[in-house]
N, C-alpha and C positions, 0 to 999 in steps of 0.2 A: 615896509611891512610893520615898521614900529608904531607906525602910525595907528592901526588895527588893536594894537595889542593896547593899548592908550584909552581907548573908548569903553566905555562902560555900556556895555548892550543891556543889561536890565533894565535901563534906564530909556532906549532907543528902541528897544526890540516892539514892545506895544505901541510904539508911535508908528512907526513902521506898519506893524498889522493892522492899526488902523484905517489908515491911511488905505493900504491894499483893499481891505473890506470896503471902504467904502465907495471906493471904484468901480469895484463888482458889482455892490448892490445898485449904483447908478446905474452901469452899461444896464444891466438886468432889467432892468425899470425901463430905461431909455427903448433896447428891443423891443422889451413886451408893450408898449403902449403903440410903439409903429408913428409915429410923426411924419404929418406928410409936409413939413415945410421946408422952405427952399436952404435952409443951415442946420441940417440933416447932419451932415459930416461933420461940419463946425461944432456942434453941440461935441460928438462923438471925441475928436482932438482935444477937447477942452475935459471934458472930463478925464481921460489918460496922460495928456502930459501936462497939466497946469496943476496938478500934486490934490492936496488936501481941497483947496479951494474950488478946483474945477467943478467935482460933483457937489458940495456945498451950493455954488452957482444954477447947477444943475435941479437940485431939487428947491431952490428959491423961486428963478425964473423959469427953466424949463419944464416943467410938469403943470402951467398955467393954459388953460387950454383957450 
C-alpha cells in the first residue's frame, strides 16, 4: 500500500483520463460507422487493451474506407 501512497496522481491522473477518453471516442466511432470487414473484432481488441496507442492506430488506419 506504500507503494500508492508514493505516486503523485496529479501528475497521472490526466494521463489516465486521457487515455480512457480516448477509447470511448474510438469504440464510439468504431460502432457508429458499422465496418463490414472480416477484423471487426480485431480492430475492437486493439482499441481496449493495447492502451493509448490502440485508438491512435485506430483513427490512423482504421477509419480509411
Amino acid at each position: 500500500m506504500e507503494l500508492f501512497s508514493e505516486i503523485n496522481w496529479s501528475l497521472i491522473a490526466p494521463l489516465i483520463l486521457i487515455q480512457f477518453l480516448l477509447m470511448i471516442i474510438a469504440l464510439v466511432d468504431f460502432l457508429k460507422n458499422r465496418h463490414n470487414d472480416k477484423i471487426h473484432i480485431a480492430w475492437i481488441f486493439l482499441i481496449v487493451f493495447v492502451g493509448t496507442i490502440g485508438p491512435i492506430l485506430y483513427f490512423i488506419f482504421g477509419r480509411r474506407n
